[in-house]
C-alpha positions in Angstrom: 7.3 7.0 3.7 8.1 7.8 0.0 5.6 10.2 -1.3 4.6 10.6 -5.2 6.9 12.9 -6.1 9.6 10.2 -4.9 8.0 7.3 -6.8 7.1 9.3 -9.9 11.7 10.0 -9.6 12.0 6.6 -9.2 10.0 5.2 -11.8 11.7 7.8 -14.3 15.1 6.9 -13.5 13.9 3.1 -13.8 12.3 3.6 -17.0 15.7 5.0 -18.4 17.9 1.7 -17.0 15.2 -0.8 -17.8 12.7 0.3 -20.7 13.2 -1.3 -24.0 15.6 -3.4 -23.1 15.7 -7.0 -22.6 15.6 -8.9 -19.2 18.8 -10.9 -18.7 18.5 -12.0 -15.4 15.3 -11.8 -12.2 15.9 -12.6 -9.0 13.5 -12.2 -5.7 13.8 -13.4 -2.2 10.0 -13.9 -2.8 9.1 -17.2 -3.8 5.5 -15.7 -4.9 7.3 -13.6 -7.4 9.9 -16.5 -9.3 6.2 -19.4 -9.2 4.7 -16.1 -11.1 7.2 -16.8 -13.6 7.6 -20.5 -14.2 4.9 -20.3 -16.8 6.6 -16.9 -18.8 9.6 -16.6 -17.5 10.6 -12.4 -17.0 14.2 -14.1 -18.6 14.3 -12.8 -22.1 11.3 -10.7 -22.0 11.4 -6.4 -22.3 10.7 -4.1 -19.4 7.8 -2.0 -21.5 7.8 0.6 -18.8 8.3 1.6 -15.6 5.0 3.5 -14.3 4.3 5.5 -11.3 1.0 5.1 -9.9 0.7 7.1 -6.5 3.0 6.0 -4.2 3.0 2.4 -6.1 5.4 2.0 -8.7 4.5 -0.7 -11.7 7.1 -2.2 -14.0 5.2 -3.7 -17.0 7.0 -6.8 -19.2 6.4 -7.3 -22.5 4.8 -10.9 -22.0 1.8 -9.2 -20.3 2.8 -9.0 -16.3 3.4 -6.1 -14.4 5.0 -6.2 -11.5 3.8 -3.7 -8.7 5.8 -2.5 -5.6 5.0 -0.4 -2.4 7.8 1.3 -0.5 5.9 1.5 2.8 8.5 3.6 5.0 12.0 1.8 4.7 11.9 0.5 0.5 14.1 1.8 -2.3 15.0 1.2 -5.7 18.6 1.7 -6.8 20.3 1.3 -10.1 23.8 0.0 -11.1 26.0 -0.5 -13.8 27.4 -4.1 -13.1 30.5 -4.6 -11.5 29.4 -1.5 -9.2 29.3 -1.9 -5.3 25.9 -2.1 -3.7 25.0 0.8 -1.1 23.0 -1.3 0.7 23.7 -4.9 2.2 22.8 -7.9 -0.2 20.8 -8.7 3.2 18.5 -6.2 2.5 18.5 -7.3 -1.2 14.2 -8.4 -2.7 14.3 -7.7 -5.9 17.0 -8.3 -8.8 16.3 -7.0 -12.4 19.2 -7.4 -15.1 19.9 -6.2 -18.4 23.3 -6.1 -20.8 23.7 -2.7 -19.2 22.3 -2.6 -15.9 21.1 -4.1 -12.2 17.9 -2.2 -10.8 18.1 -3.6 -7.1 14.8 -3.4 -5.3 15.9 -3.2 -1.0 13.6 -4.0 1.7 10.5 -3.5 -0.5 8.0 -4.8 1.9 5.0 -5.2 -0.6 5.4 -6.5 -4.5 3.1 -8.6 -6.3 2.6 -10.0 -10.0 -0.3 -9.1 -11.8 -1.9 -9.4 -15.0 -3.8 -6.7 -17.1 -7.2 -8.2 -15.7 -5.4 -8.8 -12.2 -4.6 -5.0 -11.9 -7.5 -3.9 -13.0 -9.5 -5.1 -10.2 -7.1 -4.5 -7.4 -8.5 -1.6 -5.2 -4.9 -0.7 -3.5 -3.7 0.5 -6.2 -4.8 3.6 -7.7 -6.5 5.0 -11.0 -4.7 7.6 -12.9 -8.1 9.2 -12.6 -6.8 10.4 -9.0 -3.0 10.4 -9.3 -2.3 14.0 -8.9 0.5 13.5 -10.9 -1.0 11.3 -14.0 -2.0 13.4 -17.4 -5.5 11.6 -16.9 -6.0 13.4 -13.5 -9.8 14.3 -12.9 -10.1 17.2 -10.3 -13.8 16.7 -10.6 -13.5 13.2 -9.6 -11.0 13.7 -6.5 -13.4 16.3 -5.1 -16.2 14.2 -5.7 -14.0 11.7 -3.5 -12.9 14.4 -1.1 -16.5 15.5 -0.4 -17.5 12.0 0.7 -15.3 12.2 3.9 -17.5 14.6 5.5 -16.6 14.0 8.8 -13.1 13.7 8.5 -10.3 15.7 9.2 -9.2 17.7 6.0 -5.4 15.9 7.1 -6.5 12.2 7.5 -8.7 12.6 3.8 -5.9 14.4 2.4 -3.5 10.8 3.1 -6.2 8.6 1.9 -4.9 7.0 -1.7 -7.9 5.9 -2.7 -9.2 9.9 -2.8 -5.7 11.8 -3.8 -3.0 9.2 -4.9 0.4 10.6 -4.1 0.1 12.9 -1.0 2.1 11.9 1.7 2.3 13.3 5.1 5.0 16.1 4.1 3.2 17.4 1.5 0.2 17.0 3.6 0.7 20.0 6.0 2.2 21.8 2.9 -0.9 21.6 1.4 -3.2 22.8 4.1 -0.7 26.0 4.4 -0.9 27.3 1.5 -4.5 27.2 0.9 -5.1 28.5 4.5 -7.0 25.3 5.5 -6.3 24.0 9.5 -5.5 20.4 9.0 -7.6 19.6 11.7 -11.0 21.4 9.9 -13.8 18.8 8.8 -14.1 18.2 5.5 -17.4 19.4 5.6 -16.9 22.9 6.8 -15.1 23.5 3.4 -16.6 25.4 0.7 -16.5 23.7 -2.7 -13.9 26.2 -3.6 -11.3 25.3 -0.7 -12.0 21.6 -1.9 -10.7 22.6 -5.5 -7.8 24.5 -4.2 -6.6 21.6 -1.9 -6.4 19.8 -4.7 -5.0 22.1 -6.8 -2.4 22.6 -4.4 -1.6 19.3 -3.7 -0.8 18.7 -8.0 1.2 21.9 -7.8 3.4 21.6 -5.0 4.0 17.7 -6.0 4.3 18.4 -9.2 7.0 21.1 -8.7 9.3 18.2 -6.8 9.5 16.0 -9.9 11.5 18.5 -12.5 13.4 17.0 -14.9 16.9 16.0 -13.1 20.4 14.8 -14.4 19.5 11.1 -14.8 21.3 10.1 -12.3 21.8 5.9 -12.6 21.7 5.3 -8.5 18.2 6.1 -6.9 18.1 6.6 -3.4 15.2 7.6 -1.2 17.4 9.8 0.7 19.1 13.4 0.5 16.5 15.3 -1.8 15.4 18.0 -0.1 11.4 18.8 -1.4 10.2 22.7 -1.5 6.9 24.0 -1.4 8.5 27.5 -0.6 9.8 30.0 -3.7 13.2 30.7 -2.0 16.7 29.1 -3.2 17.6 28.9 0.3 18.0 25.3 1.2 17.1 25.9 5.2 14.2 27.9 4.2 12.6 25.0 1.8 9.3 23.9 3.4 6.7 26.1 5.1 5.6 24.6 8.1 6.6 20.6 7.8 9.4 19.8 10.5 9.2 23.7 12.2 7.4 22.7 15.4 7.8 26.1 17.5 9.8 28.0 14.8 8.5 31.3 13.1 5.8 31.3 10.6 7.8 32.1 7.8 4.3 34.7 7.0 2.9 36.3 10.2 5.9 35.0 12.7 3.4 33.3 14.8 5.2 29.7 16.5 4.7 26.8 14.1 2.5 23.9 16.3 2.4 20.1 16.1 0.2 17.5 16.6 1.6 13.6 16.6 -1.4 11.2 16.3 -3.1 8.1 14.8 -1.3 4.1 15.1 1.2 5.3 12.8 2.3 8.6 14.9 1.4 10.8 11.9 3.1 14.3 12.3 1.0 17.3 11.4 2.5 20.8 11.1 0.2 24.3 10.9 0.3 27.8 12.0 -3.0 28.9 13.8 -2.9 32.2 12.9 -2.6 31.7 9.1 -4.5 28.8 9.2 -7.4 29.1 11.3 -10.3 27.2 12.4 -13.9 28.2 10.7 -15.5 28.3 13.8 -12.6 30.6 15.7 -11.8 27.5 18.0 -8.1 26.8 18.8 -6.6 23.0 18.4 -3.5 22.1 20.9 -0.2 21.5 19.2 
């Protein structure tokens, strides 16, 4: 699943195709989105901008609407001059938005609705800046007020929910808990208000890190961009403990364990020596 630093890439790219310039053509395979638009048509109105919002990603139109998509695990946005072969199939085509210039092409993006001002400011999905940890308007006060609420929760599970830290995904996840020296599997509750702060601080500065400016390239995929949480060049040695099941702590040596679990088969790296449990109890990997 795209994480923030994806979407916030996405929507930055997107913003440089679309903003300012006037719609010349929208298409969607969902008839919810084109009835939106009978009444003000997207057809001659400006893309304002192109907003990310966690892992949602909000195009706002000059008439008012904003249009709000969700990636899930298999959605992308690309961008093309026109005249320029797809990379995907038009099969997988949902979402068509044209300018004099360019095609942004929304593929297989499972979840997109209209809204209005009013309409998106009631819809509890979709987060506040307040608690994007990559938004200007973030409140670390308020996401540990959040945090803190989830007692009796893993520190991993509370760390995914959007509605506490918007952006975190499950990469960035076990990134997190490494280099604060939290085990993912800790309650929430066993945390000083110090290891709350740095969790969050962690998670702004390692997600933050993955968005750096970039070339501007016009095609936006959600594929070959590797993330680092480490401070090495190496392109193998990019990540800490995410995808290292039995390998080396890169620290103390000490294998890297794993734990798959939850409906959606979440994958949670650690290393028990670095990261050990308050109480000196060991978790299986």
């Amino acid at each position: 699943m795209p994480e923030g630093d994806t979407i916030f890439r996405t929507a930055r790219a997107l913003g440089r195709a679309l903003a300012g310039r006037q719609i010349t053509a929208f298409r969607s395979t969902y008839p919810k989105l084109t009835r939106a638009n009978d009444d003000a048509p997207l057809v001659g109105q400006l893309v304002v901008r192109v907003e990310p919002r966690g892992k949602w990603l909000l195009m706002h139109f000059s008439g008012g609407g904003t249009l709000a998509t969700h990636m899930l695990m298999n959605g992308s946005w690309h961008i093309y001059r026109h005249g320029e072969r797809w990379q995907q199939p038009r099969a997988n085509m949902r979402i068509v938005v044209e300018n004099a210039d360019y095609v942004a092409v929304g593929f297989r993006v499972p979840v997109a609705e209209m809204h209005t001002a009013q309409s998106l400011a009631r819809n509890n999905r979709i987060p506040s800046l307040e608690i994007d940890v990559l938004s200007c308007e973030f409140n670390a006060a308020e996401a540990a007020r959040r945090m803190l609420e989830h007692g009796g929760e893993d520190v991993a599970d509370v760390l995914l929910q959007q509605d506490v830290l918007a952006g975190v995904g499950n990469v960035f996840k076990s990134e997190i808990c490494f280099v604060t020296g939290i085990h993912p599997y800790c309650k929430v509750s066993a945390l000083s208000r110090d290891q709350v702060q740095a969790l969050i601080a962690a998670a702004r500065r390692l997600i933050a890190a993955n968005v750096m400016e970039d070339s501007g390239d016009t095609i936006v995929t959600y594929g070959g961009r590797n993330r680092r949480t480490t401070h090495t060049s190496d392109p193998g040695a990019s990540l800490w403990v995410y995808g290292r099941h039995g390998e080396p702590c890169r620290r103390c040596a000490t294998p890297i364990r794993r734990r798959i679990q939850g409906p959606d088969a979440r994958v949670t790296f650690w290393c028990p020596a670095c990261q050990p449990m308050p109480d000196g109890t060991d978790v299986d990997g």
